[in-house]
PDB file as gemmi writes it, atoms N, CA and C in Angstrom:
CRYST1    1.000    1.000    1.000  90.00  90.00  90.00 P 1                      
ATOM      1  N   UNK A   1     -37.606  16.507 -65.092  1.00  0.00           N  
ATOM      2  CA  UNK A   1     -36.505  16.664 -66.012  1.00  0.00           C  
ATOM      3  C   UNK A   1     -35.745  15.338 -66.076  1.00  0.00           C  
ATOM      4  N   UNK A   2     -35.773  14.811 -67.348  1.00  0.00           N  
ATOM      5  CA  UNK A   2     -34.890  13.394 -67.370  1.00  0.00           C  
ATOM      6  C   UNK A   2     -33.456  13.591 -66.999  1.00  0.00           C  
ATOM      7  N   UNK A   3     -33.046  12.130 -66.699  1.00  0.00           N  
ATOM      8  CA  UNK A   3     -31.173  12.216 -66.494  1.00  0.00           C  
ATOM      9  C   UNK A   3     -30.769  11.903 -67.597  1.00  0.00           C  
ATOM     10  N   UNK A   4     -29.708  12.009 -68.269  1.00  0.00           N  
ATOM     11  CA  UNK A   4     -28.565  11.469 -69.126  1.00  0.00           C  
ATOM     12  C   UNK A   4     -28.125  10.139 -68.406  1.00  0.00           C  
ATOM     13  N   UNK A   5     -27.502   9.713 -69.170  1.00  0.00           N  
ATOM     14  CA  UNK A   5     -26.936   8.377 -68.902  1.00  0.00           C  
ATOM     15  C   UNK A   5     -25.513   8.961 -68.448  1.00  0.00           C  
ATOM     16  N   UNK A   6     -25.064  10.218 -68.822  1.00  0.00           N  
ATOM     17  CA  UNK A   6     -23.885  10.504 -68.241  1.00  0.00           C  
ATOM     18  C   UNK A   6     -24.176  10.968 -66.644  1.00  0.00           C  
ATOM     19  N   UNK A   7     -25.254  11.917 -66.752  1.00  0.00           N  
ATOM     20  CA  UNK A   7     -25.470  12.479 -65.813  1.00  0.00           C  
ATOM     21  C   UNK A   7     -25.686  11.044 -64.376  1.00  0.00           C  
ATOM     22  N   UNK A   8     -26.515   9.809 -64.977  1.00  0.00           N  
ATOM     23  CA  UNK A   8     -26.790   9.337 -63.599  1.00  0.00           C  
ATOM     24  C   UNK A   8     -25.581   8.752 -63.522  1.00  0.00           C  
ATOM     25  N   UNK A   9     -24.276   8.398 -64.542  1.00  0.00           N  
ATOM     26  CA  UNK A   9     -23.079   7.616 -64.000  1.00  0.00           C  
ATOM     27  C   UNK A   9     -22.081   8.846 -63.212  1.00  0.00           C  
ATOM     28  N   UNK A  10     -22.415   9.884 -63.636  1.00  0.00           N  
ATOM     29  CA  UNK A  10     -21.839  10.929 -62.848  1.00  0.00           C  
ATOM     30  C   UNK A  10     -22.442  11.160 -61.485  1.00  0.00           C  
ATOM     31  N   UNK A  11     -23.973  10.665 -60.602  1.00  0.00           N  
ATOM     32  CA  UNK A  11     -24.622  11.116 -59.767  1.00  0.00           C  
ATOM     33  C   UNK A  11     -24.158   9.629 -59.295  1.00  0.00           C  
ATOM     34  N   UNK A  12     -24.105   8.544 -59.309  1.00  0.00           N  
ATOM     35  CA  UNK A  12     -24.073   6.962 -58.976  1.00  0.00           C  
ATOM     36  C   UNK A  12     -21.940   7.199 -58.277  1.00  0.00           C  
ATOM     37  N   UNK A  13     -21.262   8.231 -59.335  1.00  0.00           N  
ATOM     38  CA  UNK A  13     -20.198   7.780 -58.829  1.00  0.00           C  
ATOM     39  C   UNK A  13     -19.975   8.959 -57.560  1.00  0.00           C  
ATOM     40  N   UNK A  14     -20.611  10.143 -57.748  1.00  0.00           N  
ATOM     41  CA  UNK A  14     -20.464  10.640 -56.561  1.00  0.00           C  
ATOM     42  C   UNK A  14     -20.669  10.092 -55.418  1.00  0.00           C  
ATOM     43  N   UNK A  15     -22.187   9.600 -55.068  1.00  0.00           N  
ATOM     44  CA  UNK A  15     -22.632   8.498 -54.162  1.00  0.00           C  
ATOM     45  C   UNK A  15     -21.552   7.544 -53.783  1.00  0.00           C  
ATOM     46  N   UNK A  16     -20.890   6.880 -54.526  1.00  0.00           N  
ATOM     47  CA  UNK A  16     -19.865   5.646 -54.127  1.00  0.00           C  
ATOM     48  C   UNK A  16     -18.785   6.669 -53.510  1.00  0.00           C  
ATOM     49  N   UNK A  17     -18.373   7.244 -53.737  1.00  0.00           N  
ATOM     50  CA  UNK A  17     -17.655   7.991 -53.276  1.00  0.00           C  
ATOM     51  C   UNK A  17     -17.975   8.460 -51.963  1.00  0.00           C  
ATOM     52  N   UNK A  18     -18.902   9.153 -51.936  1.00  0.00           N  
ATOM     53  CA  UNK A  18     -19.828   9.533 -50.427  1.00  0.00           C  
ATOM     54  C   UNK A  18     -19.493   8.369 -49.986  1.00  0.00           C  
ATOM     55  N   UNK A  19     -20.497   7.200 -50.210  1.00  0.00           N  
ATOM     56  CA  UNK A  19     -20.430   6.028 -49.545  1.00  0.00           C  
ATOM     57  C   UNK A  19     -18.968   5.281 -48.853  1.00  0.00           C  
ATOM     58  N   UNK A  20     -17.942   5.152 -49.925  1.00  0.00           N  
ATOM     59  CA  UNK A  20     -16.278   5.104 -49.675  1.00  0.00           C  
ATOM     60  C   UNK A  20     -16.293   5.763 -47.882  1.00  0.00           C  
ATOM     61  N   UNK A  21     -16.462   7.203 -48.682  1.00  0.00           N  
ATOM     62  CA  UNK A  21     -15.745   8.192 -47.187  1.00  0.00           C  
ATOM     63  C   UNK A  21     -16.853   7.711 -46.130  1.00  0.00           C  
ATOM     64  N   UNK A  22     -17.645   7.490 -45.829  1.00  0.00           N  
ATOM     65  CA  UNK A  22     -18.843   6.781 -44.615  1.00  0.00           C  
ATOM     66  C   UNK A  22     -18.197   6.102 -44.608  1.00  0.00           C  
ATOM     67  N   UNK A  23     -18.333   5.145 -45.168  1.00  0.00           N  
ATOM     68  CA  UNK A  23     -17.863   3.920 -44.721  1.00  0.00           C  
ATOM     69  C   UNK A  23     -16.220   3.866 -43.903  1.00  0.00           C  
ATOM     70  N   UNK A  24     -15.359   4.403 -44.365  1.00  0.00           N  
ATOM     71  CA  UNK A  24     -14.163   4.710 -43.863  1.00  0.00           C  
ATOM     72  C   UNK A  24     -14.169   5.373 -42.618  1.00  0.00           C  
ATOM     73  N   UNK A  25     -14.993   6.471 -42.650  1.00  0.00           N  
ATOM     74  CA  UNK A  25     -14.973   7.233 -41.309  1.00  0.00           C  
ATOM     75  C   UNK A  25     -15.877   6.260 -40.239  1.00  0.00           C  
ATOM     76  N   UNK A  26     -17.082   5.140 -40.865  1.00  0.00           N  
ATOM     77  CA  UNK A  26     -17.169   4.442 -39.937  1.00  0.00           C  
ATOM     78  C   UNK A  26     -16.508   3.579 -39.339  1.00  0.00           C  
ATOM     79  N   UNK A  27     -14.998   2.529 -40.404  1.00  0.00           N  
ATOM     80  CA  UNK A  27     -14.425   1.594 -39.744  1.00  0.00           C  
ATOM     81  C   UNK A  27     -13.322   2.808 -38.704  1.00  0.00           C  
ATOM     82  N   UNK A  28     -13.090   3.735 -39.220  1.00  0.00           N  
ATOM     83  CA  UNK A  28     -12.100   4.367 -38.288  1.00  0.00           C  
ATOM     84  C   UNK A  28     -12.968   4.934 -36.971  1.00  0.00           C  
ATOM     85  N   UNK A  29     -14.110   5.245 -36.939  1.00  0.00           N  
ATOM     86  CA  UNK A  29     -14.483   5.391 -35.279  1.00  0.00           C  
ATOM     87  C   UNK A  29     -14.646   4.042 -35.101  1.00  0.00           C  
ATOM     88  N   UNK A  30     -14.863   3.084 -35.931  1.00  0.00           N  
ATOM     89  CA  UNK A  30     -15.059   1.299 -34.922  1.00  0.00           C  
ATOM     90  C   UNK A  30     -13.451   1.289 -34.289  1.00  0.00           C  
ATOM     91  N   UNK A  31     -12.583   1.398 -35.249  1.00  0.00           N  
ATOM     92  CA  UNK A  31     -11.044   1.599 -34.380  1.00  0.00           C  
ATOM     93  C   UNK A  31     -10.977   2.318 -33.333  1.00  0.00           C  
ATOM     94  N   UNK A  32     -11.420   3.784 -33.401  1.00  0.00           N  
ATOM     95  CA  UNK A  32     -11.576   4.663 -32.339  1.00  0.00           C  
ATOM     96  C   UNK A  32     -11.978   4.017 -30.780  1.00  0.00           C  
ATOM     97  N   UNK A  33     -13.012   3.352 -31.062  1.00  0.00           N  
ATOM     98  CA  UNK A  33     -13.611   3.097 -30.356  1.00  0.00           C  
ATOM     99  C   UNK A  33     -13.579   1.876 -29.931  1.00  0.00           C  
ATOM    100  N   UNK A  34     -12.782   0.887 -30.504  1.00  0.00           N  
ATOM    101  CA  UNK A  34     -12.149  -0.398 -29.788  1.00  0.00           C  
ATOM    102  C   UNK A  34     -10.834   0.022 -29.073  1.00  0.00           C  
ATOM    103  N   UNK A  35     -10.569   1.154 -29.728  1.00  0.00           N  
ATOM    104  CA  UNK A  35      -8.903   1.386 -29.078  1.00  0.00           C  
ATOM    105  C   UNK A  35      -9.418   2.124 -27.543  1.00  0.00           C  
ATOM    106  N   UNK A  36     -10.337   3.186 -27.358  1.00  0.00           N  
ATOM    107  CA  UNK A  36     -10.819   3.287 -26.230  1.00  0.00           C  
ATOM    108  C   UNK A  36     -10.765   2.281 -25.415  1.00  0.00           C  
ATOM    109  N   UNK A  37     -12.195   1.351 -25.794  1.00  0.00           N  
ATOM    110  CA  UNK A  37     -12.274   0.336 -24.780  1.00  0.00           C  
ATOM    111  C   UNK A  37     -11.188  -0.270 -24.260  1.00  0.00           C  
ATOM    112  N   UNK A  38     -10.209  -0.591 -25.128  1.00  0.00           N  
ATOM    113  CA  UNK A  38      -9.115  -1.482 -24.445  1.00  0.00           C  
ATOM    114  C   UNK A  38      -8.101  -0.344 -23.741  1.00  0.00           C  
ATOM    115  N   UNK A  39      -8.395   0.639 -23.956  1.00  0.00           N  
ATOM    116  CA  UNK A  39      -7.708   1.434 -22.721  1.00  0.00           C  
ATOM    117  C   UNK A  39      -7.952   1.371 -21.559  1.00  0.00           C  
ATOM    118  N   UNK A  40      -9.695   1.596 -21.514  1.00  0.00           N  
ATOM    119  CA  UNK A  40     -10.302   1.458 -20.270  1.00  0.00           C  
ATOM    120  C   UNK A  40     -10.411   0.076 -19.777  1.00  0.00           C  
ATOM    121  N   UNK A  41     -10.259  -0.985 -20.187  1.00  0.00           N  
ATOM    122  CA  UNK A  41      -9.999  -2.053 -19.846  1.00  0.00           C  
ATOM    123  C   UNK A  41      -8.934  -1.706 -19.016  1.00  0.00           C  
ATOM    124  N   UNK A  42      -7.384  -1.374 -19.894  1.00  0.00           N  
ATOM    125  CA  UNK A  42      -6.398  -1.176 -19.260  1.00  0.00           C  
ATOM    126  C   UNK A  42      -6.390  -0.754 -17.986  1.00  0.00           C  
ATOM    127  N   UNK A  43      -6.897   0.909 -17.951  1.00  0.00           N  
ATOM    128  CA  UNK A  43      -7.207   0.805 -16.683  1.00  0.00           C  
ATOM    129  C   UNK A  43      -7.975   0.856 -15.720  1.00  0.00           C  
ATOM    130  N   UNK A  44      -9.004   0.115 -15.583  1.00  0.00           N  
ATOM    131  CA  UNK A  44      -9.834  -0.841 -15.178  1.00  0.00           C  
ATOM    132  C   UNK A  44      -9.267  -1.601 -14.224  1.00  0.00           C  
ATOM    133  N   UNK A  45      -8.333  -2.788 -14.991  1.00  0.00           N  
ATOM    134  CA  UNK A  45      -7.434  -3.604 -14.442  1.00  0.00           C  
ATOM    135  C   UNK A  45      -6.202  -3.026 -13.415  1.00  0.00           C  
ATOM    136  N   UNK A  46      -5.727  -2.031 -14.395  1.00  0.00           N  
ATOM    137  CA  UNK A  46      -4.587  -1.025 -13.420  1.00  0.00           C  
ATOM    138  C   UNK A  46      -5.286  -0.616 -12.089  1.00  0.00           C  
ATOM    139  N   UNK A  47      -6.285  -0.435 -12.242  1.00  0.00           N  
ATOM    140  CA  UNK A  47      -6.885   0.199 -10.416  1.00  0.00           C  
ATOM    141  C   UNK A  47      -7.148  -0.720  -9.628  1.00  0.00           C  
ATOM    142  N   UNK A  48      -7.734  -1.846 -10.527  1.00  0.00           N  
ATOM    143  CA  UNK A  48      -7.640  -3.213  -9.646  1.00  0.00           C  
ATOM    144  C   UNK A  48      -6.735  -3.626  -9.003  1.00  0.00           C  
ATOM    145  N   UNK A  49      -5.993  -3.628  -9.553  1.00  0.00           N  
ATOM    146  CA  UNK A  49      -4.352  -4.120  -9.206  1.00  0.00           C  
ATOM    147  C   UNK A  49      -3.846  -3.027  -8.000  1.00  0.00           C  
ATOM    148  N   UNK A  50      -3.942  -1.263  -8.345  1.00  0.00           N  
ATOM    149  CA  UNK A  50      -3.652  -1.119  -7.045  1.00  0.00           C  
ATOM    150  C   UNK A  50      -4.844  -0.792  -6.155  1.00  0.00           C  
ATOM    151  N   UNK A  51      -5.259  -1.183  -6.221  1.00  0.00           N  
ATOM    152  CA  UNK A  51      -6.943  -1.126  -5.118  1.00  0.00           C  
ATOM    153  C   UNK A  51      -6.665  -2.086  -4.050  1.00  0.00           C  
ATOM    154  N   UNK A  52      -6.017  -3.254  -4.895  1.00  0.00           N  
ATOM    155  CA  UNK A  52      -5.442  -4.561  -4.234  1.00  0.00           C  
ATOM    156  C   UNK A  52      -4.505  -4.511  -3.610  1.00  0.00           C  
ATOM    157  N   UNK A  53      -3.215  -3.945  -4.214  1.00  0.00           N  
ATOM    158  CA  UNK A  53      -2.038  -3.468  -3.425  1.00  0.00           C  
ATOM    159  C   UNK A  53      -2.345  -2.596  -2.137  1.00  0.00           C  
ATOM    160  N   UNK A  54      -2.988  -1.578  -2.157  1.00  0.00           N  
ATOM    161  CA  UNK A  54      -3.711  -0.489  -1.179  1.00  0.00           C  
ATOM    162  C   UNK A  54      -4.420  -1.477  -0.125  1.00  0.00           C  
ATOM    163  N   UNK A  55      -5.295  -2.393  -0.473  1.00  0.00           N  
ATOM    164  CA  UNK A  55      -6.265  -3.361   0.507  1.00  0.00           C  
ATOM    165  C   UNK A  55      -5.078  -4.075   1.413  1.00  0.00           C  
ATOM    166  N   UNK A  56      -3.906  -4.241   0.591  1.00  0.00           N  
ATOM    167  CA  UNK A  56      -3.101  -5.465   1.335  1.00  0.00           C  
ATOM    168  C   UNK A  56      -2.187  -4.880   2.177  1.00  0.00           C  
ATOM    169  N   UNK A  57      -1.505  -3.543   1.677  1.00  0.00           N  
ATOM    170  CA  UNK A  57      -1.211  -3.000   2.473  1.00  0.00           C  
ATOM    171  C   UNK A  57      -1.971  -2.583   3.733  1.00  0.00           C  
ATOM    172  N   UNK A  58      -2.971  -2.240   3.701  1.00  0.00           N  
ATOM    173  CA  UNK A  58      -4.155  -1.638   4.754  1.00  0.00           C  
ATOM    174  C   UNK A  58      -3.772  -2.445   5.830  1.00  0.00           C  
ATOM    175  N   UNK A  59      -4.412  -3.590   5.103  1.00  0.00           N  
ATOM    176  CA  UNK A  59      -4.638  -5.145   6.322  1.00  0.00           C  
ATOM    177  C   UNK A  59      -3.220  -5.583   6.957  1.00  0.00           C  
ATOM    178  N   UNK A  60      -2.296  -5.166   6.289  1.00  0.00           N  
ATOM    179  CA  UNK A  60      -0.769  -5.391   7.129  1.00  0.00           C  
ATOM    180  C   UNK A  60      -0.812  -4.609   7.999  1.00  0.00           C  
ATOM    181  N   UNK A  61      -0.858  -3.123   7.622  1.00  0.00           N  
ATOM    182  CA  UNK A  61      -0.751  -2.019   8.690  1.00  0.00           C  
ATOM    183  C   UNK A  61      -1.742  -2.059   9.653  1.00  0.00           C  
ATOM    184  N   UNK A  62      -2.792  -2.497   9.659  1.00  0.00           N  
ATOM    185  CA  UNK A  62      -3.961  -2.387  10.843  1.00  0.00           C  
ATOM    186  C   UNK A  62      -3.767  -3.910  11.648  1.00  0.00           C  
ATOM    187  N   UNK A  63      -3.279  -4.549  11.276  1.00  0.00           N  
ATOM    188  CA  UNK A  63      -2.792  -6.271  11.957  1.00  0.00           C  
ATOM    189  C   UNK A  63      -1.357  -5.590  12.879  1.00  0.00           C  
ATOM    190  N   UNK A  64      -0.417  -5.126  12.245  1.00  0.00           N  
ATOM    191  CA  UNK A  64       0.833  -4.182  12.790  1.00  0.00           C  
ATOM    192  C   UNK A  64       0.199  -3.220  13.994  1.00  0.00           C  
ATOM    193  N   UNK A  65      -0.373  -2.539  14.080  1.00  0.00           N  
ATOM    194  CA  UNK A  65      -1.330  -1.583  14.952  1.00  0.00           C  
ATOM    195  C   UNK A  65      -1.991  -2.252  15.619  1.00  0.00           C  
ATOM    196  N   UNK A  66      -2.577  -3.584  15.115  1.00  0.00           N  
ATOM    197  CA  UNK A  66      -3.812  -3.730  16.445  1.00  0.00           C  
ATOM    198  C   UNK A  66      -2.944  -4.341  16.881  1.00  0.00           C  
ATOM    199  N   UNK A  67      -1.765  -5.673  16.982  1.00  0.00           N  
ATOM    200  CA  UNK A  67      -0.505  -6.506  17.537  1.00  0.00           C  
ATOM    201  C   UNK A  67       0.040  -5.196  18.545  1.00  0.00           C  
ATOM    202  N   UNK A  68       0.288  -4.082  18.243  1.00  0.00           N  
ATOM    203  CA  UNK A  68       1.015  -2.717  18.714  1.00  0.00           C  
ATOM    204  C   UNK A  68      -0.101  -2.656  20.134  1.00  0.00           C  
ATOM    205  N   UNK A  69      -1.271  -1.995  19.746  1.00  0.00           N  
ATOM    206  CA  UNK A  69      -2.645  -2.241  21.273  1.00  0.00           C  
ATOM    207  C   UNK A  69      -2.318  -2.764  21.891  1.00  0.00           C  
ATOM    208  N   UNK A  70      -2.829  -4.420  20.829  1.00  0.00           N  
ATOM    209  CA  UNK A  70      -2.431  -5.303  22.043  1.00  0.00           C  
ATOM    210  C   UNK A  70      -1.385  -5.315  23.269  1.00  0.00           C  
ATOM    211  N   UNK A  71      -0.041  -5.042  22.844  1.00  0.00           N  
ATOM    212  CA  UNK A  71       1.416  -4.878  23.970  1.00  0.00           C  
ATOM    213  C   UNK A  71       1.009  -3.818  25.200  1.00  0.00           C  
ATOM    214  N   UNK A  72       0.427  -2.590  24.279  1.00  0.00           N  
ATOM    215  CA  UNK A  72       0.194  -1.456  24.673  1.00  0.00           C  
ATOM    216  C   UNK A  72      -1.036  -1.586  26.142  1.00  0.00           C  
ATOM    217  N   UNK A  73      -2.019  -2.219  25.957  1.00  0.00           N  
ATOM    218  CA  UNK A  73      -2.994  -2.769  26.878  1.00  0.00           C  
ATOM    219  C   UNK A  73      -2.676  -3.211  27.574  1.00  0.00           C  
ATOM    220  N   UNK A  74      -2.183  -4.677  27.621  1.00  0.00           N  
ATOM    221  CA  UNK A  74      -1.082  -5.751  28.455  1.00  0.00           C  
ATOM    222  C   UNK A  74      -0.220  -5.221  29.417  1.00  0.00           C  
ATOM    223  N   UNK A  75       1.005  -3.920  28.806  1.00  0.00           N  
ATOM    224  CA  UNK A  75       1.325  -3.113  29.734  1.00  0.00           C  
ATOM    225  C   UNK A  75       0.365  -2.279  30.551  1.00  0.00           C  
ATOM    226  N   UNK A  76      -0.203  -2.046  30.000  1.00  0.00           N  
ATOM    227  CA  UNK A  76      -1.370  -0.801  31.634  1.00  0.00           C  
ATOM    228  C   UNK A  76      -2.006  -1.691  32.407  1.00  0.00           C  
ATOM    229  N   UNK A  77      -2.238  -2.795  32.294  1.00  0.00           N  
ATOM    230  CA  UNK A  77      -2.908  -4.083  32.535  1.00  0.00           C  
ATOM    231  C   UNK A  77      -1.759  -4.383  33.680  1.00  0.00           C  
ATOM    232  N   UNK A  78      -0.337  -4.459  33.443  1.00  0.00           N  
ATOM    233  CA  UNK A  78       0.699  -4.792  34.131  1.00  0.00           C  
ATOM    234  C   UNK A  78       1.227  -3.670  35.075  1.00  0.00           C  
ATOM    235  N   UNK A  79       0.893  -2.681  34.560  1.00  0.00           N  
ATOM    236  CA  UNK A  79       1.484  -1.463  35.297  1.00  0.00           C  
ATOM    237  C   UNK A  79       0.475  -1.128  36.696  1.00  0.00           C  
ATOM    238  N   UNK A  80      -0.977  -1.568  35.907  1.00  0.00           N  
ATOM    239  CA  UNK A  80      -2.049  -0.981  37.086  1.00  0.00           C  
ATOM    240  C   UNK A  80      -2.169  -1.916  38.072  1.00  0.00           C  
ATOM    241  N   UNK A  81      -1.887  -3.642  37.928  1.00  0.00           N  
ATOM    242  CA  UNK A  81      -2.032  -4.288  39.086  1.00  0.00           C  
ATOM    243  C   UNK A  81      -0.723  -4.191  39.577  1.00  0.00           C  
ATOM    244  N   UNK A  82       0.552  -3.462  38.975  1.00  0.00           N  
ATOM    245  CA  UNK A  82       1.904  -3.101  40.238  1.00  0.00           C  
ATOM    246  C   UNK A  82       1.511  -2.613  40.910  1.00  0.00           C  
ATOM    247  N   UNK A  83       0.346  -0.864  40.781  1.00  0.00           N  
ATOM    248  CA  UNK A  83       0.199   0.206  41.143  1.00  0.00           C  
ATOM    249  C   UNK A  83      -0.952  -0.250  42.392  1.00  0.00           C  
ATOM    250  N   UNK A  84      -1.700  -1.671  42.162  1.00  0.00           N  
ATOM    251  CA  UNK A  84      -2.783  -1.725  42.996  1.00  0.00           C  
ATOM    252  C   UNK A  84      -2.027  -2.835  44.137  1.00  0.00           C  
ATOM    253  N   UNK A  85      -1.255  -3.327  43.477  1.00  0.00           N  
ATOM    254  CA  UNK A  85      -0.635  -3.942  44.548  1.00  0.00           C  
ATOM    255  C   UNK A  85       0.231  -3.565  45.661  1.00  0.00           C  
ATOM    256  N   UNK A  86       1.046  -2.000  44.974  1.00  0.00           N  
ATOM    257  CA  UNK A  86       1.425  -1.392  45.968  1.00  0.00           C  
ATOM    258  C   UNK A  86       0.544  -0.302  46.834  1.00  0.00           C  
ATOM    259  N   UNK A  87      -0.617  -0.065  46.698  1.00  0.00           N  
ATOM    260  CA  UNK A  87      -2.001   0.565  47.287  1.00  0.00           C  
ATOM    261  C   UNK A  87      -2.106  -0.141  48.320  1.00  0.00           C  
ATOM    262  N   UNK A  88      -2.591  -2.064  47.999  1.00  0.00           N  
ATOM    263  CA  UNK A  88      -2.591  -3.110  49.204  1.00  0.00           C  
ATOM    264  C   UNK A  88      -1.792  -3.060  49.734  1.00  0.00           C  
ATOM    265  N   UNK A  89      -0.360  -2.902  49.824  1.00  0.00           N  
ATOM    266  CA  UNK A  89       0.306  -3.170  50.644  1.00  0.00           C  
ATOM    267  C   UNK A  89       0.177  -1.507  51.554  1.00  0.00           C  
ATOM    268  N   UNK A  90       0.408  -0.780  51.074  1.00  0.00           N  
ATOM    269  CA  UNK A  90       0.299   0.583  51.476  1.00  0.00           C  
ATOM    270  C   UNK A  90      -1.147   0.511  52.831  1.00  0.00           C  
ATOM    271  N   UNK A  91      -2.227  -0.054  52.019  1.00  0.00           N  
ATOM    272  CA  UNK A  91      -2.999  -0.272  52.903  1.00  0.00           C  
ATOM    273  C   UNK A  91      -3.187  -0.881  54.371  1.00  0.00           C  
ATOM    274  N   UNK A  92      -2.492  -1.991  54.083  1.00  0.00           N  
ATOM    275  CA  UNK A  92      -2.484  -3.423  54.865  1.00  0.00           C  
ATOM    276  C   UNK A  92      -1.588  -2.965  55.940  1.00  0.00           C  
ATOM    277  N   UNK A  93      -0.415  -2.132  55.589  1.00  0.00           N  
ATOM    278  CA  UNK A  93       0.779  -1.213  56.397  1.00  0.00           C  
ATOM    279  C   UNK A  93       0.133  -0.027  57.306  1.00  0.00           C  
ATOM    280  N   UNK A  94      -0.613   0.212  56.424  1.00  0.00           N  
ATOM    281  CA  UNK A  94      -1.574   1.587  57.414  1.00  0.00           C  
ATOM    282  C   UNK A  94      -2.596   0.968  58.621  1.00  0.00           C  
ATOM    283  N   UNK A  95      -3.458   0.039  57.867  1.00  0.00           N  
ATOM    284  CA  UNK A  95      -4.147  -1.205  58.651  1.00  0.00           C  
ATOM    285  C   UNK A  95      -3.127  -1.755  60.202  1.00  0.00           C  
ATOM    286  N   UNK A  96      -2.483  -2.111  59.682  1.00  0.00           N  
ATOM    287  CA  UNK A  96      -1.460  -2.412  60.900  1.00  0.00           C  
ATOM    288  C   UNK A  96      -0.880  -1.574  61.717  1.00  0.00           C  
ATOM    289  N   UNK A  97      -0.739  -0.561  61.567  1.00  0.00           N  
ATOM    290  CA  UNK A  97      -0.207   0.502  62.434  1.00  0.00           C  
ATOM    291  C   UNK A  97      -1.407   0.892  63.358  1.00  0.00           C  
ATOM    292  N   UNK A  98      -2.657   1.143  62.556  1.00  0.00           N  
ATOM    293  CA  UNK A  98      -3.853   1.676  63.355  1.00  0.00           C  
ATOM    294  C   UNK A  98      -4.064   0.570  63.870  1.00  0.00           C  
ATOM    295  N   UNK A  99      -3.822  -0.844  63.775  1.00  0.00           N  
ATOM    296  CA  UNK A  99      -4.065  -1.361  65.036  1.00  0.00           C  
ATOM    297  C   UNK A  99      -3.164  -1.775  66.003  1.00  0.00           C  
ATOM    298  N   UNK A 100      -1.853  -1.521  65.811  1.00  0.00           N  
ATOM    299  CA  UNK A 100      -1.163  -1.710  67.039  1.00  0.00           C  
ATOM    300  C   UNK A 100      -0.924  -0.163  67.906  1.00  0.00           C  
ATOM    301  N   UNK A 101      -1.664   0.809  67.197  1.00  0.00           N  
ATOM    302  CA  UNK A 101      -1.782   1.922  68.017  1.00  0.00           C  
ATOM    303  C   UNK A 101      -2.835   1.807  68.942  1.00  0.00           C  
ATOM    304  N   UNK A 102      -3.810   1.234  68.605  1.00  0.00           N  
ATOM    305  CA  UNK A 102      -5.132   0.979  70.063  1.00  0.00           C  
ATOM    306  C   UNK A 102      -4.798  -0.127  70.596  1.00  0.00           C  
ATOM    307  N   UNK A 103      -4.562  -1.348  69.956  1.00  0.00           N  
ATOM    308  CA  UNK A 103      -4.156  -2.268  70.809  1.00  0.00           C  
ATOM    309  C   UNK A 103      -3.074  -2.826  71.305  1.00  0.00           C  
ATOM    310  N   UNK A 104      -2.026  -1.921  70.243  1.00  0.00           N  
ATOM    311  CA  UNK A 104      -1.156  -2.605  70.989  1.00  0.00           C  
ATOM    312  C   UNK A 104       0.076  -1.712  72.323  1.00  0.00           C  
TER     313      UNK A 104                                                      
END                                                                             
C-alpha cells in the first residue's frame, strides 16, 4: 500500500518526536548518572577521610596503652625485686640463726 506525501510527513514527524523524547530521556539519565558518580565520589572520599581519622586515632590510643604497659611492667619489675630482696634477706637472717644455733 503506497504512502501519501502527507502520510510519510506525518510518520517522519512522529519519529522526530520519538527521537526528541530518546534523546532527552538519554541526556537526562547521562545527568542521572554523572550526578550519581559524583556522589559516590563524594563519599568515597568522605570514608577516606574518616577511615583516616579512625587510623589516627587508633595509633594514638594504642601508643597511649602500650606507654601505659610499659609503667605497668617496670612497676612489677620493681615491686618483685623489693619482694625478692626481702626473701634474701629473710633468708640470709634464717641462714644465720641456724648457724649460730649449732655453732655458736
Amino acid at each position: 500500500m503506497p504512502f501519501t506525501l502527507e502520510q510519510l510527513a506525518e510518520e517522519v514527524f512522529t519519529l522526530r518526536g520519538a527521537y526528541n523524547g530518546i534523546s532527552d530521556d538519554v541526556k537526562e539519565l547521562k545527568h542521572q548518572g554523572q550526578e550519581s558518580y559524583n556522589k559516590t565520589e563524594r563519599d568515597k572520599t568522605e570514608l577516606i577521610d574518616r577511615i583516616e581519622r579512625n587510623k589516627t586515632e587508633l595509633i594514638e590510643r594504642i601508643e597511649r596503652d602500650k606507654t601505659e604497659l610499659i609503667e605497668r611492667i617496670e612497676k612489677s619489675k620493681t615491686d618483685m625485686i623489693k619482694w625478692m630482696f626481702v626473701f634474701w634477706i629473710g633468708q640470709l637472717a634464717a641462714l644465720v640463726a641456724i648457724i649460730k644455733i649449732f655453732f655458736g
